[in-house]
C-alpha positions as CSV (number, residue, x, y, z in Angstrom):
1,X,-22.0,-7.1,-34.7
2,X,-23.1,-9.7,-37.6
3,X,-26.8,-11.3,-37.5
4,X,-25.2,-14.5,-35.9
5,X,-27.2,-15.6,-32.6
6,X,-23.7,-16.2,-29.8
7,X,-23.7,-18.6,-26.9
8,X,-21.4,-19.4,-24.0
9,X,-21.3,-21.5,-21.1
10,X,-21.0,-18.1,-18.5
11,X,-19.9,-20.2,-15.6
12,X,-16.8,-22.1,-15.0
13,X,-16.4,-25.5,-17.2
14,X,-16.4,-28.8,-14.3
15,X,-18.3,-30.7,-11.7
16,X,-20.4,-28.0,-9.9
17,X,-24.3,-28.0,-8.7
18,X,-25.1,-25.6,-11.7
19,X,-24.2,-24.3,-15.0
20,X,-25.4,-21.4,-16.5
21,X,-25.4,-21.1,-20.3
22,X,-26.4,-17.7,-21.7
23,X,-27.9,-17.2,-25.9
24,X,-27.9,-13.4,-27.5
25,X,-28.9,-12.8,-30.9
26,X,-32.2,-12.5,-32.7
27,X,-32.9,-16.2,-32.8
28,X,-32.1,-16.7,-29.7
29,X,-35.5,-18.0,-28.8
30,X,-34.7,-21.2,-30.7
31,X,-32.8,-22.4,-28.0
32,X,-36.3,-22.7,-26.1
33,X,-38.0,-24.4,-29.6
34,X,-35.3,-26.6,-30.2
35,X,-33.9,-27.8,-26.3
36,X,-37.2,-27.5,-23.8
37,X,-40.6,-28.6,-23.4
38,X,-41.5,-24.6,-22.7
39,X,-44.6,-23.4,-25.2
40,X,-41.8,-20.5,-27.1
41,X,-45.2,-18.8,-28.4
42,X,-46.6,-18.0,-24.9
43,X,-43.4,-17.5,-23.2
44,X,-43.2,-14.9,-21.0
45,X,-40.0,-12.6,-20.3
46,X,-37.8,-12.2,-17.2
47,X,-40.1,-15.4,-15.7
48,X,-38.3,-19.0,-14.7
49,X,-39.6,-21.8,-16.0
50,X,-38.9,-25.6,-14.7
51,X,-38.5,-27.8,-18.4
52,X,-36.5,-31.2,-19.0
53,X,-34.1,-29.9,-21.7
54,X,-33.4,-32.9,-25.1
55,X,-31.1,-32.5,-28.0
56,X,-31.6,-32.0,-31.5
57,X,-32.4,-35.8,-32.2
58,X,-35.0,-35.4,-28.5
59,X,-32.5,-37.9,-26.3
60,X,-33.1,-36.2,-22.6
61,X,-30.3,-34.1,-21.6
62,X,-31.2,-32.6,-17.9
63,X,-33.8,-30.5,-16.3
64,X,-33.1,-27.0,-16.4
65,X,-34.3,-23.7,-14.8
66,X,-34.9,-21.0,-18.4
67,X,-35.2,-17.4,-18.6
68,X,-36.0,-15.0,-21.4
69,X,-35.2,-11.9,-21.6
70,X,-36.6,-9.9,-24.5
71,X,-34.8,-6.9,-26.7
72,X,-33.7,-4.3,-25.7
73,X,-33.9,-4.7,-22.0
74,X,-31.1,-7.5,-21.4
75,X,-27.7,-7.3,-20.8
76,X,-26.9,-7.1,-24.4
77,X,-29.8,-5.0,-25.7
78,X,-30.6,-8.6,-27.3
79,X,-33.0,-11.2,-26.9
80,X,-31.3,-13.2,-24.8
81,X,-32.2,-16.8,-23.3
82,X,-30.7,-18.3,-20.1
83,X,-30.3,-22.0,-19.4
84,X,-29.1,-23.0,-15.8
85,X,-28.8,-26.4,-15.6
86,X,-26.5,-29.2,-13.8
87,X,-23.0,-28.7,-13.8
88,X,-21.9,-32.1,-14.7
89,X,-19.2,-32.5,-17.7
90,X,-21.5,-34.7,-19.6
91,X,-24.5,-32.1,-19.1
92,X,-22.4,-29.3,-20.4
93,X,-20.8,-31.0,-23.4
94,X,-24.1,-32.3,-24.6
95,X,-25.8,-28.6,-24.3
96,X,-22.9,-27.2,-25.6
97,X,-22.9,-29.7,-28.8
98,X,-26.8,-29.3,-29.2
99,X,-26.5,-25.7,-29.3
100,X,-23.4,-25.4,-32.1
101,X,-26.1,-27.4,-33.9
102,X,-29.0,-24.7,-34.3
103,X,-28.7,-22.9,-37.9
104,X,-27.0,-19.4,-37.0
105,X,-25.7,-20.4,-33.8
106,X,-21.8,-20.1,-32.9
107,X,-19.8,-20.1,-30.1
108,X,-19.0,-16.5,-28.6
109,X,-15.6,-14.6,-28.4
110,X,-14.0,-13.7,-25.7
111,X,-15.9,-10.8,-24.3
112,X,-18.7,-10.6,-27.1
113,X,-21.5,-10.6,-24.8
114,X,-20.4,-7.2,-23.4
115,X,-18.7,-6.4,-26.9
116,X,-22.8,-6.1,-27.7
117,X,-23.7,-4.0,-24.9
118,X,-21.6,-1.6,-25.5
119,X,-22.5,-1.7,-29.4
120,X,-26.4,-1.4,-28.2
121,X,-25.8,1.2,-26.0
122,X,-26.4,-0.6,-22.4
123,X,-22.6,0.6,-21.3
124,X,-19.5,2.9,-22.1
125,X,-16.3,1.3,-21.9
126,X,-15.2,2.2,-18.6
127,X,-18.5,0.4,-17.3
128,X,-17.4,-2.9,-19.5
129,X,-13.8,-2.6,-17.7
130,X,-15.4,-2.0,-14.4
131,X,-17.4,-5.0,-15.1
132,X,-14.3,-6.8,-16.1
133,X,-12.4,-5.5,-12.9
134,X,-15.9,-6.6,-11.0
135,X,-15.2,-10.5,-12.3
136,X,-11.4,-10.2,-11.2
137,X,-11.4,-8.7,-8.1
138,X,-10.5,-10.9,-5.1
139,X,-10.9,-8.2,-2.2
140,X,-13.3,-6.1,-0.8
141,X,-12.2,-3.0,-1.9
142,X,-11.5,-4.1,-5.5
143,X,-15.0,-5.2,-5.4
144,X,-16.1,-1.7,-4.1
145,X,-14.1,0.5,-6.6
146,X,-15.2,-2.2,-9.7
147,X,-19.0,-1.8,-8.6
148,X,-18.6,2.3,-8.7
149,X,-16.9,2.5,-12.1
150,X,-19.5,0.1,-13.4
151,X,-22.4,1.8,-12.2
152,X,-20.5,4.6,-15.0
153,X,-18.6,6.6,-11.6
154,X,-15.4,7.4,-14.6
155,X,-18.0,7.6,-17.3
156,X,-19.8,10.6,-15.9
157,X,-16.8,12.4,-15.1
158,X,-15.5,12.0,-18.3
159,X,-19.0,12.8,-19.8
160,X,-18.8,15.2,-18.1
161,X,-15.6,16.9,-19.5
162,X,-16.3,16.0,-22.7
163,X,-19.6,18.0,-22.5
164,X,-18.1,21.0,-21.3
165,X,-15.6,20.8,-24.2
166,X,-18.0,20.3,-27.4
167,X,-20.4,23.3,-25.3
168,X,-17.0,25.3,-25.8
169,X,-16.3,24.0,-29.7
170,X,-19.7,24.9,-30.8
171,X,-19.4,28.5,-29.8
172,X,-15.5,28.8,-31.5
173,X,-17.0,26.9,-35.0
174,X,-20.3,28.9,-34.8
175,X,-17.3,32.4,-35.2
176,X,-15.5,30.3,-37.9
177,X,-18.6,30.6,-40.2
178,X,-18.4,34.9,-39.5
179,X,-14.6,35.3,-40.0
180,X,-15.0,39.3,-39.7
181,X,-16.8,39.0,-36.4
182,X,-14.6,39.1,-33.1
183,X,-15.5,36.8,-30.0
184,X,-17.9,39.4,-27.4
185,X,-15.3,39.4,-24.2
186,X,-17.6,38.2,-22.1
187,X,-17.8,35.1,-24.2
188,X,-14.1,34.8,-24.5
189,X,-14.1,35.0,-20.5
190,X,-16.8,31.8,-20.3
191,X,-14.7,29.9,-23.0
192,X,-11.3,30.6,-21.4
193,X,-12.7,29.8,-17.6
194,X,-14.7,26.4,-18.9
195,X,-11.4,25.2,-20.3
196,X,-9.4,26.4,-17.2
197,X,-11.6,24.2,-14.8
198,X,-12.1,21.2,-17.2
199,X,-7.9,21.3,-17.1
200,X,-7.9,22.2,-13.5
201,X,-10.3,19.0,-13.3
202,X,-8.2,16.7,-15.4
203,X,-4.7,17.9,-13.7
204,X,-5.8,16.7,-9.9
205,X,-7.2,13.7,-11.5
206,X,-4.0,12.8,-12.9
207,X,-2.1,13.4,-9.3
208,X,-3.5,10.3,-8.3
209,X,-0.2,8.4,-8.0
210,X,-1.8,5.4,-10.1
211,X,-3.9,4.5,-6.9
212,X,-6.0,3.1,-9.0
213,X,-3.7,1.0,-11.0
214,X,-2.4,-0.2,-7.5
215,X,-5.8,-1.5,-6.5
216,X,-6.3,-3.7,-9.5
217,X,-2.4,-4.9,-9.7
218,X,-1.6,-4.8,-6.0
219,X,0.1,-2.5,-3.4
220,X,4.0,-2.9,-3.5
221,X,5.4,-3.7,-0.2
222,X,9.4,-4.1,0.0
223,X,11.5,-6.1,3.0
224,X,14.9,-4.7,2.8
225,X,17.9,-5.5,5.3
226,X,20.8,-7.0,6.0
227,X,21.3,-11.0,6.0
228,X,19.8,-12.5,8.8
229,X,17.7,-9.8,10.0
230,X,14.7,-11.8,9.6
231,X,13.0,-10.5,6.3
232,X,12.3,-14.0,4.9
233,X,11.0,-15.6,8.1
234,X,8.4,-12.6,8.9
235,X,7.1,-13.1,4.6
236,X,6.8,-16.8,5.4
237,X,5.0,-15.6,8.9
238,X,3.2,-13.0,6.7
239,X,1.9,-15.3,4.6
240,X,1.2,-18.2,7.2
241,X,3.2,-20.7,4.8
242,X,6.8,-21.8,4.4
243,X,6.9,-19.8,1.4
244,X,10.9,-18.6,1.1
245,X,13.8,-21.0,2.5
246,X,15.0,-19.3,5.7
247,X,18.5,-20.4,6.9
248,X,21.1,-19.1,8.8
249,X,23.6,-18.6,6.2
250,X,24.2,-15.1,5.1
251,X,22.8,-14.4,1.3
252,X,20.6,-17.7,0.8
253,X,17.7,-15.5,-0.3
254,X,19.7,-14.3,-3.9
255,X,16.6,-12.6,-5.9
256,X,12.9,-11.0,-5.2
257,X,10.4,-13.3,-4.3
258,X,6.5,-12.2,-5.0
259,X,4.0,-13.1,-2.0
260,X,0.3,-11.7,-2.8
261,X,-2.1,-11.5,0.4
262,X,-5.3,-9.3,1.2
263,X,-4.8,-6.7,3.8
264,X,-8.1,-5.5,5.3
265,X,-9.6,-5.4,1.9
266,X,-7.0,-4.1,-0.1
267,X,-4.4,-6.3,-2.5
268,X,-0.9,-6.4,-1.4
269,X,2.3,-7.7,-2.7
270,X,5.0,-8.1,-0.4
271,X,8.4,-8.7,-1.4
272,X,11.1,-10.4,-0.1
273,X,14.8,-9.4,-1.3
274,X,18.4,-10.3,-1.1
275,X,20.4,-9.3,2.3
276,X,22.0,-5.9,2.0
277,X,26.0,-6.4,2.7
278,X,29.0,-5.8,0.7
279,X,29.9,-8.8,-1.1
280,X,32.0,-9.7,-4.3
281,X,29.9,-12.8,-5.1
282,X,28.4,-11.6,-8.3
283,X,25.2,-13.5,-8.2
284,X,24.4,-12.4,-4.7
285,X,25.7,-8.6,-5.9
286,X,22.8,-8.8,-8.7
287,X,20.0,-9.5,-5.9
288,X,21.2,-6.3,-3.8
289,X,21.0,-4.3,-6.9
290,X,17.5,-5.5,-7.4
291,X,16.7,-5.1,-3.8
292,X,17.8,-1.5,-3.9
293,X,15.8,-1.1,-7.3
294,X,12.5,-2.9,-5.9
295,X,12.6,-0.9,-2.9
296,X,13.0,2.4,-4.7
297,X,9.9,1.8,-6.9
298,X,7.8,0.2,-3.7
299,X,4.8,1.6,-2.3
300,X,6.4,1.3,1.0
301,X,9.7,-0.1,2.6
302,X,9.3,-2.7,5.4
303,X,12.8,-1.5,6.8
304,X,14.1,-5.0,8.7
305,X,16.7,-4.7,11.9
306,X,18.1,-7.5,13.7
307,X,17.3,-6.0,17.2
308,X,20.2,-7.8,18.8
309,X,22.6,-5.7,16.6
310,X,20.7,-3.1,15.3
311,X,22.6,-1.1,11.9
312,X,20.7,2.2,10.7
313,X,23.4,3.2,8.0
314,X,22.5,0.4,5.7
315,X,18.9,2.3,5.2
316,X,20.9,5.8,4.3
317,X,20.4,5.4,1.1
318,X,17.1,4.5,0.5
319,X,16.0,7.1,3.3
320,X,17.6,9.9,1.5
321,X,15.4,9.1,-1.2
322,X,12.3,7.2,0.0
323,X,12.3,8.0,3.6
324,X,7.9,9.0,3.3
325,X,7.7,5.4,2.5
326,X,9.7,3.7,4.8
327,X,8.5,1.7,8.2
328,X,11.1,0.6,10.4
329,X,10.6,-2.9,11.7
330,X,12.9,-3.8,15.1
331,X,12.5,-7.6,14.8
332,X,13.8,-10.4,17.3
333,X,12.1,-9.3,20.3
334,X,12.5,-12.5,21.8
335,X,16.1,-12.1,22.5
336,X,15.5,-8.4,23.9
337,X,14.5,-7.6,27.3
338,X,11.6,-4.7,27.7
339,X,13.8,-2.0,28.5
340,X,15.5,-2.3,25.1
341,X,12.0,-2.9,23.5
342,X,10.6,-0.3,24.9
343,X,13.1,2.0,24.0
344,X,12.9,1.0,20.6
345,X,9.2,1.8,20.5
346,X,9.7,5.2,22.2
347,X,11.7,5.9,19.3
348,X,8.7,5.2,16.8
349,X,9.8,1.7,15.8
350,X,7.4,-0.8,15.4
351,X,9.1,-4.3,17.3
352,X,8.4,-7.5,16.6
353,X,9.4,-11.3,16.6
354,X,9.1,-13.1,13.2
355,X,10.0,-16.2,14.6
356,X,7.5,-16.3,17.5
357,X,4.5,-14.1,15.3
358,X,4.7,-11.5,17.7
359,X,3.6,-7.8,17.0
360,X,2.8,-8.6,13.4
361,X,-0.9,-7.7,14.2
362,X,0.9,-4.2,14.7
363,X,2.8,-4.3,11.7
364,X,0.3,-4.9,9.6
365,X,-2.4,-2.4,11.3
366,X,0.7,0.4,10.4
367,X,0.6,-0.4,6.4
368,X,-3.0,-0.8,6.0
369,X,-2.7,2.6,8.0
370,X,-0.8,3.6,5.4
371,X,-2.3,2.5,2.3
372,X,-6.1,3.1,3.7
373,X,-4.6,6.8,4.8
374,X,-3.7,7.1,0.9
375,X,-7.1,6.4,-0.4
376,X,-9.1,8.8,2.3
377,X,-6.9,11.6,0.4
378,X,-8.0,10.3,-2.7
379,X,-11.5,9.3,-2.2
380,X,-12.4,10.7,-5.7
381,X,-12.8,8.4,-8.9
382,X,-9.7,6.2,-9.4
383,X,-8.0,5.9,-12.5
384,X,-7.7,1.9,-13.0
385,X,-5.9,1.4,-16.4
386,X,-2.9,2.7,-17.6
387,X,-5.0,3.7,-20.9
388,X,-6.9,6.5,-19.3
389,X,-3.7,7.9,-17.8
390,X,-2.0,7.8,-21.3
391,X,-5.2,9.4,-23.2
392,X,-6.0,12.4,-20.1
393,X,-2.3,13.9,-20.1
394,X,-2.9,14.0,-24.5
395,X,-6.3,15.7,-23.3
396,X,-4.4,17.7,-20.7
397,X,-1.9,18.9,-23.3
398,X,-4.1,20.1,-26.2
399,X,-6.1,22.4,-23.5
400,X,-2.5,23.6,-22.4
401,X,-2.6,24.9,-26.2
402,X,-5.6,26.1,-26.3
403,X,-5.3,30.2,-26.7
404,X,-8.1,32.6,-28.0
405,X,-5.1,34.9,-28.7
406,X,-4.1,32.7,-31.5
407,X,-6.7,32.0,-34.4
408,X,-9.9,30.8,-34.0
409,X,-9.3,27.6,-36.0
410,X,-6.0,26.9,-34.4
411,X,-8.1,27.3,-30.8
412,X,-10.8,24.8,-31.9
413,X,-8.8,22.0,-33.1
414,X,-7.2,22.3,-29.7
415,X,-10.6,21.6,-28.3
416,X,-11.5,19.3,-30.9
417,X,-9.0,17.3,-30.1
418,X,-9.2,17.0,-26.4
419,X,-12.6,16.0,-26.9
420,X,-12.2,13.4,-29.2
421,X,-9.4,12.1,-26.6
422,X,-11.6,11.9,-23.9
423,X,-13.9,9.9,-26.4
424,X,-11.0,7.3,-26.9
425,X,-11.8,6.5,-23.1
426,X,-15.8,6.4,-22.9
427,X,-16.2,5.4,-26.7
428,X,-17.9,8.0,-28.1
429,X,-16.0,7.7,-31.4
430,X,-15.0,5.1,-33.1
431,X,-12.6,3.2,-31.4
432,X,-12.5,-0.2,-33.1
433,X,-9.1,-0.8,-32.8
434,X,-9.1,-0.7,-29.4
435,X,-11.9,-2.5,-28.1
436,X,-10.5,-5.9,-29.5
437,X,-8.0,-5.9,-27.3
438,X,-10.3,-4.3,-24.3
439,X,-13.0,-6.9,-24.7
440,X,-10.3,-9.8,-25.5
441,X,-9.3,-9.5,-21.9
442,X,-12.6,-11.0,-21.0
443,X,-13.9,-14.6,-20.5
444,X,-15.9,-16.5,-22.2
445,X,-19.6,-16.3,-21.5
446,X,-19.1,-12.5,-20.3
């Protein structure tokens, strides 16, 4: 990681109460010499101290609240020094300035501060992505799900597999050194079950229907129906803004339009598409097509009938397909009477009024239902990055090949290299081309 001491501002850049700069590296005790009042000599770790904070050339900057936190136990495994003072502009830019002025000092990367940790030891990499994950999450249960895969819920699964594994290669390269000896059958029996479970494991891991990756990126939710059925007006009531042009003439809504909301904790992206009709207008033809191809590819199908002329065949297709996913939606109740509404509800249709906001508490009580249901049968640790999928089904397919009736050599590269997969994940090999881009994702200061 270089000798270089690193320094970031770690909290956003602008007018705020405070502003929390953060030093690693072996000098970073100089900050406290060179910037505060504070006796460096006598200084005691993981204690505040109250000092007025100068520059290099002792004009007064601020007063400032400092913390040291001596190697190894910091975030880094550094020495590491904490400086929260104002957040005023001026107050930033002149620490910042003072600081790029100390010999050794530089400004951190993007991510270096947990780049270190993870170099000293202090985290795996799915605990630096969870982190990550912990730092963009903007509901509850992204929050929850960061917070267990940074206190290392994926990395001790995984450790787990990959302990099983190398307990399985020792035994096959301890028989590779004694070529004339054949494997006792009872330890033939322990090596083939271990594997069998470890790839039993790994295979109802992977059935997880990228739960995870829908956490972080958002649950799909697709309006579909004919023009005029009210699918823009209930996003726009959805989303409690004007956020798509409703209007009475047929095919104004032409392509997919994004709205992101929280529901109940988890992240939802509700779609809005183009009315589903037959139509030569080629423009308004491209927006079906897409409507038929977000829908297909949703998490769920909000399934939108004008109540006053209600038209099931328009869903066939998608129901022949996606019909688990779908959740019929009877909307303008306002120009029913409560026969025909509650006919419609005897029937298992949820019925509503996009216009007037009414039964949309019920609507969206049925797909948290749904996406909350989906998580209680996968309660287990979530796969959150497209990565870990990618490297487990490599895993997954070298203990597929793994067979003690082929040669022992053949067998423990199998197993060699399912273990050295799984290390791809945690970073137990070397992995320096990928933690650039892993650790590049982060901000700076973090």
């Amino acid at each position: 990681m270089g000798n270089q001491t690193i320094y970031a501002l770690s909290t956003v850049f602008g007018k705020s109460g405070v502003a929390v700069f953060r030093i690693s590296g072996k000098n970073a005790i100089e900050a406290i010499k060179k910037l505060s009042d504070i006796n460096s000599d006598n200084i005691q770790p993981r204690r505040a101290y109250f000092s007025k904070l100068h520059g290099i050339d002792n004009l007064p900057i601020d007063h400032a609240v400092v913390v040291y936190f001596k190697s190894p136990h910091s975030f880094t495994g550094e020495d590491i020094v904490e400086i929260s003072s104002h957040g005023s502009k001026a107050v930033i830019s002149s620490l910042l300035s003072n600081l790029s002025q100390i010999d050794g000092f530089r400004l951190a990367e993007a991510g270096e501060f947990s780049k270190r940790a993870f170099y000293n030891n202090k985290m795996d990499l799915t605990e630096a992505e969870g982190l990550a994950d912990l730092i963009d999450a903007e509901t509850s249960e992204q929050q929850k799900y960061a917070l267990r895969q940074m206190d290392g819920e994926l990395k001790n699964l995984y450790d787990g597999w990959r302990s099983e594994l190398v307990n399985v290669l020792s035994h096959l390269e301890a028989y590779i050194d004694f070529p004339d000896e054949e494997l006792p059958e009872n330890i033939v029996l322990n090596l083939e079950n271990t594997v069998f479970k470890v790839k039993e494991s790994i295979k109802k891991h992977l059935s997880q229907s990228n739960y995870g990756e829908r956490l972080k990126d958002g649950f799909r939710v697709v309006i579909i129906g004919e023009p005029n059925s009210g699918k823009s007006s209930l996003l726009n009531t959805l989303a409690n803004r004007e956020a798509v042009i409703v209007s009475d003439i047929a095919g104004t809504t032409r392509d997919a339009i994004d709205i992101h909301m929280d529901i109940n904790g988890y992240p939802v992206v509700f779609t809005d598409t183009a009315g589903l009709r037959d139509t030569t207008e080629i423009i308004e033809k491209k927006g079906i097509e897409i409507a038929y191809g977000k829908a297909k590819n949703a998490d769920l199908i909000i399934a939108m009938i004008d109540g006053k002329n209600p038209n099931f065949d328009q869903f066939n297709d998608i129901a022949s397909t996606c019909s688990e996913k779908i959740i019929y939606v009877i909307n303008k109740s306002d120009l029913l009477d409560k026969k025909q509404c509650s006919e419609f509800k005897k029937s298992g249709f949820i019925v509503i009024s996009a216009k007037h906001k009414n039964g949309i508490e019920e609507l969206i009580l049925a797909i948290n239902e749904r996406i909350s249901s989906e998580f209680t049968q996968n309660s287990s640790a979530l796969i959150t990055r497209q990565r870990y999928r990618e490297v487990l089904n490599d895993v997954f397919k070298s203990l597929e090949e793994f067979n003690l009736d082929k040669s022992i050599e053949l067998a423990a590269e199998d197993i060699r290299l399912a273990a050295r997969s799984i290390g791809k994940i945690t970073g137990h090999i070397e992995v320096d081309e990928i933690l650039d881009k892993i650790f590049g994702s982060f901000c700076i200061g973090k």
